[in-house]
C-alpha atoms as a printed R data frame, in Angstrom:
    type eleno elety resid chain resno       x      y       z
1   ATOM     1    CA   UNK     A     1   0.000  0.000   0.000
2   ATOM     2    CA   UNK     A     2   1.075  3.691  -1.005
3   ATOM     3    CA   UNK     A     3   2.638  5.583   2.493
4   ATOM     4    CA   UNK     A     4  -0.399  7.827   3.720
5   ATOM     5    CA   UNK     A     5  -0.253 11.341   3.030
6   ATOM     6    CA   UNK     A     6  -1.322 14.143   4.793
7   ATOM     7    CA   UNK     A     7  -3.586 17.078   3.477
8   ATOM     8    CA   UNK     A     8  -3.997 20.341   5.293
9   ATOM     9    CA   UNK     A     9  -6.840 22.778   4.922
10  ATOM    10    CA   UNK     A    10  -4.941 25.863   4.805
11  ATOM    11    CA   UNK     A    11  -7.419 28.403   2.382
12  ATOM    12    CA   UNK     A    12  -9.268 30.240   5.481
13  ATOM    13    CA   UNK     A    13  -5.880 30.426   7.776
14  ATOM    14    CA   UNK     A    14  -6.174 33.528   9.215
15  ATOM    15    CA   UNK     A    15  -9.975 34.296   8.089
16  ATOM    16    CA   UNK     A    16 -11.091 34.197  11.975
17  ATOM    17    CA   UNK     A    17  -9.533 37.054  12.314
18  ATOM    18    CA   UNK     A    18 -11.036 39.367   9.281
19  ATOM    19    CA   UNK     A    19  -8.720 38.506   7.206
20  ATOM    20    CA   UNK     A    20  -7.409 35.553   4.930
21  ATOM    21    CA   UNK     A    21  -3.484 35.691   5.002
22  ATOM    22    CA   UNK     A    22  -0.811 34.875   7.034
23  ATOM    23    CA   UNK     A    23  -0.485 38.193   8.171
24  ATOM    24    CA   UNK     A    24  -3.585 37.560  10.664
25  ATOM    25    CA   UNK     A    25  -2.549 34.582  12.143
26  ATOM    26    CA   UNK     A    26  -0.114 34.738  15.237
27  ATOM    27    CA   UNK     A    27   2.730 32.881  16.581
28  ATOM    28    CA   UNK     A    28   1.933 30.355  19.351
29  ATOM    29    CA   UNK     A    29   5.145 28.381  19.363
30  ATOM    30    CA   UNK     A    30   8.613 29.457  21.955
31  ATOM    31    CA   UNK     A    31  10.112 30.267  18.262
32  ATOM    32    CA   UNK     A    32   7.025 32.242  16.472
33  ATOM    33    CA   UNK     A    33   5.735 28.534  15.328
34  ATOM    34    CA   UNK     A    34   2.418 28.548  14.227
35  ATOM    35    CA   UNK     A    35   0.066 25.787  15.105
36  ATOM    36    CA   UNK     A    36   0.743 24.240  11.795
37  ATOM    37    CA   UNK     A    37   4.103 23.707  12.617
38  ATOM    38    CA   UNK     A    38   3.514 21.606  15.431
39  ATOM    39    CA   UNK     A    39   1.110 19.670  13.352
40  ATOM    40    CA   UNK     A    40   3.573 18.920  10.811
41  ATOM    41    CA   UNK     A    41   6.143 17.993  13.068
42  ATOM    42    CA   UNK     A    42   3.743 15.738  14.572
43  ATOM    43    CA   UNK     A    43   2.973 14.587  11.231
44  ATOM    44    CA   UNK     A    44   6.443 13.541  10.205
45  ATOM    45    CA   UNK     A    45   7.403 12.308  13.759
46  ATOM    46    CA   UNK     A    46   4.222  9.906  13.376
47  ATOM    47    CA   UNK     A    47   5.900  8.717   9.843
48  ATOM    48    CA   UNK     A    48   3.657 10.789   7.069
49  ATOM    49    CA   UNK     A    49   6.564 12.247   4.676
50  ATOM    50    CA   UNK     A    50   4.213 13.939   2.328
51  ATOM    51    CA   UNK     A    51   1.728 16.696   2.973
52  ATOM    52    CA   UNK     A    52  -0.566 18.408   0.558
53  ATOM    53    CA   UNK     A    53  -1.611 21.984   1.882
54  ATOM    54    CA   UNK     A    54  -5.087 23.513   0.567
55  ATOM    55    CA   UNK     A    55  -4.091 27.113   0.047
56  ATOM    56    CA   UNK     A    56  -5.955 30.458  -1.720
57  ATOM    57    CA   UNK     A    57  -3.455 31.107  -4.505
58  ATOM    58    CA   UNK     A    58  -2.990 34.885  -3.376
59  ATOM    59    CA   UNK     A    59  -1.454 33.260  -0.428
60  ATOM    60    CA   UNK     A    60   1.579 30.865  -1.645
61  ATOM    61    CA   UNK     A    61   4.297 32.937  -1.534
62  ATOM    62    CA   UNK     A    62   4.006 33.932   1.926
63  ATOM    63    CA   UNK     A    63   2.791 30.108   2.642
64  ATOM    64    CA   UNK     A    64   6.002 28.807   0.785
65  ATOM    65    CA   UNK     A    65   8.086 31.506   2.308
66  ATOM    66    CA   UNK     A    66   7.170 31.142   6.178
67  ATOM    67    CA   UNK     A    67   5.235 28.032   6.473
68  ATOM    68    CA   UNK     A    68   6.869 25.099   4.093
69  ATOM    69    CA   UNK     A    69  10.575 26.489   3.461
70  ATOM    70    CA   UNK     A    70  11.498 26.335   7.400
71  ATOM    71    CA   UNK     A    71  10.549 22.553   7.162
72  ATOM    72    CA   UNK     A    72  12.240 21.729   4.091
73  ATOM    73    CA   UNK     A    73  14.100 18.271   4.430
74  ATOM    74    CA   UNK     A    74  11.356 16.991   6.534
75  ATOM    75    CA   UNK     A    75   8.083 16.438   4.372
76  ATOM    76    CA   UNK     A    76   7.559 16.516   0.969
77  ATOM    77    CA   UNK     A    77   5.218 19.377   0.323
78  ATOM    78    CA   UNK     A    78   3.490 20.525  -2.770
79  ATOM    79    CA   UNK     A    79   0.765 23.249  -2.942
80  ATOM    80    CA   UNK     A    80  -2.918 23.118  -4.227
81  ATOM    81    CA   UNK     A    81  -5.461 25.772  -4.848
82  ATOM    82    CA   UNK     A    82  -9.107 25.690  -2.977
83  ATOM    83    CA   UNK     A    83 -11.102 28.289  -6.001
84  ATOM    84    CA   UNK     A    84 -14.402 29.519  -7.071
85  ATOM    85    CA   UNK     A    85 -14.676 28.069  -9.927
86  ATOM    86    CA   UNK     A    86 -13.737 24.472  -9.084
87  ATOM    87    CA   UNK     A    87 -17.355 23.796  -9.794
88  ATOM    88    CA   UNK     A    88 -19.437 20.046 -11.139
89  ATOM    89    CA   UNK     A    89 -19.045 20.214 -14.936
90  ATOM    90    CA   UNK     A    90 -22.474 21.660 -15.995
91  ATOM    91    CA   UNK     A    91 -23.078 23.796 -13.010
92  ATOM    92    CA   UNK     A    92 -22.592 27.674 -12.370
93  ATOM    93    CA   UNK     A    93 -21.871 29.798  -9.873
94  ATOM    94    CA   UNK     A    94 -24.745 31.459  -8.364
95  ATOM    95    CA   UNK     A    95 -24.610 35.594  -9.043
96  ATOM    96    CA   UNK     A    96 -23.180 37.467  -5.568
97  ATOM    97    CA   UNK     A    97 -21.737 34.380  -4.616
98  ATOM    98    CA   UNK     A    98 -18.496 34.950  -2.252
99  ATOM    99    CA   UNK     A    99 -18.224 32.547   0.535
100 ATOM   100    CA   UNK     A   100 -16.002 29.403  -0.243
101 ATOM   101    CA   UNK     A   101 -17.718 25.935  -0.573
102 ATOM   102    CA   UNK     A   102 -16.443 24.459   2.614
103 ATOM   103    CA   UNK     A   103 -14.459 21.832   4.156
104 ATOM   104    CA   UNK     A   104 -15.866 19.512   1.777
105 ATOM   105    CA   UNK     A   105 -14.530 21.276  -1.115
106 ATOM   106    CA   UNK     A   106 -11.431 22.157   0.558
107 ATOM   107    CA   UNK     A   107 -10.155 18.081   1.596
108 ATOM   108    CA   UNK     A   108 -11.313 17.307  -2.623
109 ATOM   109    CA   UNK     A   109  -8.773 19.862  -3.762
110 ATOM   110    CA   UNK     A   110  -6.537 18.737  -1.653
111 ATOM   111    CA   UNK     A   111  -7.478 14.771  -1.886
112 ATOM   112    CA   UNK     A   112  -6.777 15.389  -5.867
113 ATOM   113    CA   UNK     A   113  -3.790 15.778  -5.794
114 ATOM   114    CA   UNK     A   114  -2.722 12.719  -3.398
115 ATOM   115    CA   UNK     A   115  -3.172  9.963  -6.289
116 ATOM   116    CA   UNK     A   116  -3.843  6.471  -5.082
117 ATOM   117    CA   UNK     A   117  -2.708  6.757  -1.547
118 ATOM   118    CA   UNK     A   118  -4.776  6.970   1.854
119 ATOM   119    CA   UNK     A   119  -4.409 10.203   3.560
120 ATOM   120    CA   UNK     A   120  -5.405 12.289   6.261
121 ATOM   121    CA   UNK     A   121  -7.109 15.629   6.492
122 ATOM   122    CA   UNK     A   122  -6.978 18.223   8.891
123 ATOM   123    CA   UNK     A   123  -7.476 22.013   9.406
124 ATOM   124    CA   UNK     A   124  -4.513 24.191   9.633
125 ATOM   125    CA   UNK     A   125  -5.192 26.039  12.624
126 ATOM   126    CA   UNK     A   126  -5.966 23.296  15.229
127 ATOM   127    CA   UNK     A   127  -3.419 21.784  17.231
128 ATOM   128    CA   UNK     A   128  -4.309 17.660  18.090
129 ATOM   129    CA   UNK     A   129  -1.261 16.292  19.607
130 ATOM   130    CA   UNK     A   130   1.097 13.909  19.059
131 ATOM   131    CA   UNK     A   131  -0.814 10.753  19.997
132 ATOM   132    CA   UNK     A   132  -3.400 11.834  17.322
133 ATOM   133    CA   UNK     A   133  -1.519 11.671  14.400
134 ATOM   134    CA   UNK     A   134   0.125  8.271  15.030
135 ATOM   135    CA   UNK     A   135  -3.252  6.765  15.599
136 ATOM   136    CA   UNK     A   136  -4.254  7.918  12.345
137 ATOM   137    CA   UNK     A   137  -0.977  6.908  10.561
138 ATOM   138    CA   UNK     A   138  -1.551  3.126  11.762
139 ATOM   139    CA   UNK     A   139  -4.784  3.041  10.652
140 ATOM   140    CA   UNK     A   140  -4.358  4.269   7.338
141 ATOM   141    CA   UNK     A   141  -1.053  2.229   6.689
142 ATOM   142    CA   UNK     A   142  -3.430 -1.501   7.820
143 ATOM   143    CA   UNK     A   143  -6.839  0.220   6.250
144 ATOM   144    CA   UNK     A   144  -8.005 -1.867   3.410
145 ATOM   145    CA   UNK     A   145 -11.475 -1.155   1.728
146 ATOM   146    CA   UNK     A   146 -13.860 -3.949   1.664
147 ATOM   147    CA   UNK     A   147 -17.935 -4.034   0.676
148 ATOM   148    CA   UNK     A   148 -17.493 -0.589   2.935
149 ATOM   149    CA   UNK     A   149 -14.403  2.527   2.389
150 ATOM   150    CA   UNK     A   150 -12.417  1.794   5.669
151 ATOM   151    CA   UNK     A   151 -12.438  5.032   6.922
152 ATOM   152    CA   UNK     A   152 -11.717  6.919  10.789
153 ATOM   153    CA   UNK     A   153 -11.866  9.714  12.924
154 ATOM   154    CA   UNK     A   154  -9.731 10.883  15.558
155 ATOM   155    CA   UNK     A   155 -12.666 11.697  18.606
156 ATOM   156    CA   UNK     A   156 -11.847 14.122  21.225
157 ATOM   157    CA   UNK     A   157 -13.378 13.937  24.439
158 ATOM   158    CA   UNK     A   158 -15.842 17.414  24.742
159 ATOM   159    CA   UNK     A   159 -14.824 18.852  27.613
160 ATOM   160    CA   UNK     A   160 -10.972 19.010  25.921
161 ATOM   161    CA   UNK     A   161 -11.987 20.942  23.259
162 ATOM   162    CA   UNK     A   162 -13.865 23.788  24.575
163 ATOM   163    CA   UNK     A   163 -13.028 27.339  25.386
164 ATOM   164    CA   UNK     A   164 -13.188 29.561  28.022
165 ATOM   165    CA   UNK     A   165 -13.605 32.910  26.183
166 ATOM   166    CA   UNK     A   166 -17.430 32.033  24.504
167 ATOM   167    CA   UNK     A   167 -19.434 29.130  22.469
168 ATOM   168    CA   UNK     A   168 -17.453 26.783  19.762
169 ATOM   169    CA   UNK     A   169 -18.748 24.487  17.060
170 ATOM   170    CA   UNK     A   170 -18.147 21.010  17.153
171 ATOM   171    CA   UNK     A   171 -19.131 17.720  15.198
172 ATOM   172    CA   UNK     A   172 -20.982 15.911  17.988
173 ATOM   173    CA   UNK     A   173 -20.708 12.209  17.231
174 ATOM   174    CA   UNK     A   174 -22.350  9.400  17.923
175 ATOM   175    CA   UNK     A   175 -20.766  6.357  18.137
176 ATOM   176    CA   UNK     A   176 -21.732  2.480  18.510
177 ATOM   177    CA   UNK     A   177 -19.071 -0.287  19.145
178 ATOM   178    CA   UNK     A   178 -16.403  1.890  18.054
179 ATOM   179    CA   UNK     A   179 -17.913  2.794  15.020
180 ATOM   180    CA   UNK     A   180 -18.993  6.387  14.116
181 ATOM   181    CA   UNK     A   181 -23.243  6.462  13.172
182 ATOM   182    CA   UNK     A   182 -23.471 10.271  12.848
183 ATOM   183    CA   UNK     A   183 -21.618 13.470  13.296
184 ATOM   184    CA   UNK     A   184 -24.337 16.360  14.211
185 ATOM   185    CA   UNK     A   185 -23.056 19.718  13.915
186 ATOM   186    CA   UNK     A   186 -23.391 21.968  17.235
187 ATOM   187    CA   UNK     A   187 -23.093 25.802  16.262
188 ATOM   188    CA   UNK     A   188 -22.888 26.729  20.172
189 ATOM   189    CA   UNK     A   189 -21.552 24.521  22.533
190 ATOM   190    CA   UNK     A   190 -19.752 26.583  26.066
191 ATOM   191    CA   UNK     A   191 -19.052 25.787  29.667
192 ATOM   192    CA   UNK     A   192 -21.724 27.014  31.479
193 ATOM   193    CA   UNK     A   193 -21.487 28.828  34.389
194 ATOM   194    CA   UNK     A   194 -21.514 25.770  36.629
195 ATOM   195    CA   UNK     A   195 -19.145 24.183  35.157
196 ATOM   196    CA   UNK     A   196 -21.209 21.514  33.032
197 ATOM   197    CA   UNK     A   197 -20.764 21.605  29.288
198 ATOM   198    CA   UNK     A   198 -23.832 22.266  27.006
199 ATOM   199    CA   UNK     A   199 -25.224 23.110  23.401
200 ATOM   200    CA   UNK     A   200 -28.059 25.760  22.511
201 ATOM   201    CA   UNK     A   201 -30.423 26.259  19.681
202 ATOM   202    CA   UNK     A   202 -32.371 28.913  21.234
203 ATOM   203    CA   UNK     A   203 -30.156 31.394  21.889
204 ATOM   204    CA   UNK     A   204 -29.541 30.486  25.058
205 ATOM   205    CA   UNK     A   205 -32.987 29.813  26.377
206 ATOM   206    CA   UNK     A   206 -32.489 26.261  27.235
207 ATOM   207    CA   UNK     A   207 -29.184 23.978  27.555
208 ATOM   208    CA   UNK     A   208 -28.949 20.395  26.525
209 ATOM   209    CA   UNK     A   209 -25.943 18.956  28.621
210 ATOM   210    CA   UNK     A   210 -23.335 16.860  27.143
211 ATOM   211    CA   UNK     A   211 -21.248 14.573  29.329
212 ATOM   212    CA   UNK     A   212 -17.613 15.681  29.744
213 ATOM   213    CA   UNK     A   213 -16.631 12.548  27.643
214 ATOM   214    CA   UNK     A   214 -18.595 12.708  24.775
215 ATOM   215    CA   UNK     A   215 -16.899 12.366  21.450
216 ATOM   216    CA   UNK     A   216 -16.259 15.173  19.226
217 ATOM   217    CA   UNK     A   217 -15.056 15.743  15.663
218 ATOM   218    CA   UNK     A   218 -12.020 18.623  15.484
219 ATOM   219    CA   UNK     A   219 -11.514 17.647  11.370
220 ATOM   220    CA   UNK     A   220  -8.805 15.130  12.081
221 ATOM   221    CA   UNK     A   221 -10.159 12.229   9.325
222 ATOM   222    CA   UNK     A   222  -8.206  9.261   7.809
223 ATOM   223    CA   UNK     A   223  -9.466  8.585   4.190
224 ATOM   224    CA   UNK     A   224  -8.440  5.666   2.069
225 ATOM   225    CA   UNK     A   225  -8.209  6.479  -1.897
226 ATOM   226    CA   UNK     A   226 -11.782  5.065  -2.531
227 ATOM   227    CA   UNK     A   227 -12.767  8.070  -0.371
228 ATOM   228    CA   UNK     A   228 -12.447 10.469  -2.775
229 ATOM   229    CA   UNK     A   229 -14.517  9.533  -5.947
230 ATOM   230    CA   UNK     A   230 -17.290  9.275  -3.219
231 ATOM   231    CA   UNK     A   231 -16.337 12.981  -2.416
232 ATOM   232    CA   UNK     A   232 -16.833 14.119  -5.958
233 ATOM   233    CA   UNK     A   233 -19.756 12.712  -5.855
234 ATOM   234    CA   UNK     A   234 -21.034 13.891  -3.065
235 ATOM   235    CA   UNK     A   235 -20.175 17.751  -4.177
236 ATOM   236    CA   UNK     A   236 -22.032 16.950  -7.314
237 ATOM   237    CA   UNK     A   237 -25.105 16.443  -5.338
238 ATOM   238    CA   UNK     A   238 -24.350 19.435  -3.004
239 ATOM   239    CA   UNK     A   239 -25.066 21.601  -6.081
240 ATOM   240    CA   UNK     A   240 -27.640 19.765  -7.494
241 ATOM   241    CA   UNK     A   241 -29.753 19.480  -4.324
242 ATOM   242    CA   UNK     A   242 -28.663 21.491  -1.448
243 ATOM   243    CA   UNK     A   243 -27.133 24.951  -3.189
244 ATOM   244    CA   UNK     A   244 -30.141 26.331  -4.473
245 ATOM   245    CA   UNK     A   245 -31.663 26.435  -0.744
246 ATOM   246    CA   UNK     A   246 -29.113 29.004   0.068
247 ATOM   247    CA   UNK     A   247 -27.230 30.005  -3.168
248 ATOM   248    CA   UNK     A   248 -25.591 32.301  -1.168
249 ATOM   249    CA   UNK     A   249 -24.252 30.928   1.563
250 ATOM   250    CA   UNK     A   250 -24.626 27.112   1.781
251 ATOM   251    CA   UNK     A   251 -21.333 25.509   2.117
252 ATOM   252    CA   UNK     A   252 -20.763 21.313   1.545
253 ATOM   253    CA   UNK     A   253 -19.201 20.357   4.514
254 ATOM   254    CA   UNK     A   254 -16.919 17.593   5.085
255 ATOM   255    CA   UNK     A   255 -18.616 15.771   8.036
256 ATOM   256    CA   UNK     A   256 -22.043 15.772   6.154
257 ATOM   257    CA   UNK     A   257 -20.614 13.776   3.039
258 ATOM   258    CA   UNK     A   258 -18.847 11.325   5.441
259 ATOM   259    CA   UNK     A   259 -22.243 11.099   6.771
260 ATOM   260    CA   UNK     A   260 -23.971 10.556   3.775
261 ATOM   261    CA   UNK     A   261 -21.522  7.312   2.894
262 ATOM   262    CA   UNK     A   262 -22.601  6.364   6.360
263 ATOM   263    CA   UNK     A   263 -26.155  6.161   5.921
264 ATOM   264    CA   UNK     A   264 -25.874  4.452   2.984
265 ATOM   265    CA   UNK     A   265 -23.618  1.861   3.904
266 ATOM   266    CA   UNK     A   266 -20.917  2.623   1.534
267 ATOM   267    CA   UNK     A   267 -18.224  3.212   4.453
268 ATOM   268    CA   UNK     A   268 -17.679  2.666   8.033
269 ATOM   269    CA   UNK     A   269 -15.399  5.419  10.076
270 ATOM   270    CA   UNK     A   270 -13.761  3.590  12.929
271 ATOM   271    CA   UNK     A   271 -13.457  6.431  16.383
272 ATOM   272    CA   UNK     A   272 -10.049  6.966  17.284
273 ATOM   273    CA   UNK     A   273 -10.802  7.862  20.476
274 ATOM   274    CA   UNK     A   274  -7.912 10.029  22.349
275 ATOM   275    CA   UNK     A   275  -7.880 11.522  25.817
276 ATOM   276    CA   UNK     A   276  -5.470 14.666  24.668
277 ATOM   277    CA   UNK     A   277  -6.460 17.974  24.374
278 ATOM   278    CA   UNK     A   278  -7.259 20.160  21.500
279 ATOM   279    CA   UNK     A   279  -5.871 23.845  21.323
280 ATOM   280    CA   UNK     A   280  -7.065 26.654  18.907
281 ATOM   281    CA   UNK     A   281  -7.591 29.871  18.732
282 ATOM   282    CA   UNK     A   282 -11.098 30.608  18.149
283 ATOM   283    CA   UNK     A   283 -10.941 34.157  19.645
284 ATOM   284    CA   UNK     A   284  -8.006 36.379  20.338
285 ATOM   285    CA   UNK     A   285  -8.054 36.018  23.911
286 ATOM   286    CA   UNK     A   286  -7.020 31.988  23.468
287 ATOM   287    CA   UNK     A   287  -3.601 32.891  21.672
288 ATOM   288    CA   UNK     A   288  -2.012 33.154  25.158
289 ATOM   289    CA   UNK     A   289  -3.364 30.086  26.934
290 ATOM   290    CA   UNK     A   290  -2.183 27.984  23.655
291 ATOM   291    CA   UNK     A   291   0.682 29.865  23.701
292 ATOM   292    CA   UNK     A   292   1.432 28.427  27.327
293 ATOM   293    CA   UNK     A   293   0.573 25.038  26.613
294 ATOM   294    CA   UNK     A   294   2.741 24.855  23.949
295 ATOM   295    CA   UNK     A   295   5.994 26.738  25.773
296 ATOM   296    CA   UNK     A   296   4.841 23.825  28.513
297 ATOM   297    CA   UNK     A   297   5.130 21.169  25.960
298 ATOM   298    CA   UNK     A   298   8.532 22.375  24.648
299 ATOM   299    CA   UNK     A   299   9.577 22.586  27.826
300 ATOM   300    CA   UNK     A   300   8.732 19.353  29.059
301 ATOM   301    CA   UNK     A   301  11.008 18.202  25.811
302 ATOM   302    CA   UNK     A   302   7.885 16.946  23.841
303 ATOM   303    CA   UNK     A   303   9.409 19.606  21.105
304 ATOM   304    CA   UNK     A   304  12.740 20.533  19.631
305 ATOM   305    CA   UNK     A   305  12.970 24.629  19.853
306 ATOM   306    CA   UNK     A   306  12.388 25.428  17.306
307 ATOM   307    CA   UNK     A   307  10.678 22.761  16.105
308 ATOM   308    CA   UNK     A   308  12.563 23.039  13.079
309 ATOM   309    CA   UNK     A   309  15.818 22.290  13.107
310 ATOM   310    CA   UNK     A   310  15.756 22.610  17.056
């Protein structure tokens, strides 16, 4: 079997921030690192030795420059392009139409350009930890598809993923003998003020509580290479049936094609289930608790400083 790959979703790095470069995205690591530095160090320590990054063209030579060049010797790296008008032959884009098409669109791009092998996808500016990534590299180097894609998902326990500043989303899953059955987006999931964790769709009027261990999708996937016709598919019918509800703003998410293979018993997604914790920076205020974590971690000599070349 071909050596998994890995394929970051790098096109909205720095978007959270009201922007869409590098320019908005601040160093977390001892060194200036980025999050995606640990991630690819993680990645290459695990044993993937070629990554595929999902990039808006306007971006790559300040992603070549800062993010791939400090690294070089390490992974193999090529660049792709996430674009407007990567579009299902016979379909248009809608007029006023701005907004990307999503994560969906985004791990296609970059699944395009792996070829035959069985890769991962994750998102650029999420930090999953070291254990993560060699889960998912076993997997994919002993996945072999069957009547089903042989597929998984690295689940992280709720209450390690949330912040402290305001309300996240997460990919609630639910999962039966170790197998994923459904990943249901929550839009605002926060600690409440009593220290239980919870998810609203009213605004706050009411809470339903999740248990601290409940397993949650952060966009760490492992995909075999039958994955990704299935994909293509799956944005095909994205424009077909779900666009024209929101022309403007409906986006085809990655979790709700996985889900769709799911239901229809094309694929099963095994749950890598991991007890680490998840940093990002959803709001400015969490740059300096990830910021700590990491200088802890380095520290603690679970990375070189800097972690290239360190």
């Amino acid at each position: 079997m071909s050596e998994p790959v890995l394929v970051i979703m790098a096109a909205g790095m720095g978007s959270r921030y009201g922007g869409g470069g590098l320019k908005q995205v601040d160093p977390v690591g001892p060194c200036g690192e980025r999050i995606i530095d640990f991630s690819m160090y993680d990645a290459w320590r695990a044993g993937f030795r070629r990554v595929v990054c999902v990039i808006k063209r306007g971006m790559e030579e300040d992603f070549r420059r800062e993010i791939l060049a400090p690294m070089e010797g390490y992974l193999q790296a090529e660049c792709v392009f996430q674009e407007m008008d990567d579009i299902p032959a016979g379909e248009s884009i809608p007029q006023g139409r701005e907004k990307p098409w999503g994560t969906g669109h985004a791990a296609l791009a970059g699944a395009k350009a792996v070829g035959g092998a069985p890769y991962a996808v994750i998102n650029a500016d999420d930090f999953y930890g070291r254990e993560a990534f060699e889960k998912v590299y076993r997997f994919l180097k002993n996945s072999q598809d069957g009547e089903k894609l042989d597929l998984c998902m690295v689940g992280y326990q709720v209450k390690n993923t949330v912040s402290e500043n305001g309300a996240v989303s997460r990919g609630v899953c639910q999962v039966e003998d170790g197998l994923l059955t459904r990943v249901v987006e929550r839009t605002k999931i926060s600690k409440l003020e009593d220290g239980r964790i919870g998810y609203t769709e009213d605004e706050g009027a009411s809470w339903t509580i999740l248990e601290p261990e409940t397993p949650v999708s952060m966009q760490l996937w492992g995909f075999t290479a039958g994955f990704t016709p299935e994909l293509e598919q799956e944005y095909a019918r994205f424009f077909r049936e779900d666009l024209p509800k929101n022309p403007l703003k409906g986006e085809f998410y990655l979790p709700f094609a996985v889900n769709a293979l799911v239901e229809a018993g094309k694929a099963q997604v095994r749950v890598l289930e991991t007890g680490c914790k998840w940093y990002g920076v959803t709001y400015r205020v969490d740059r300096e608790p990830v910021a700590q974590a990491l200088r802890e971690l380095t520290q603690a000599g679970e990375y070189p400083s800097p972690v290239w070349g360190g």
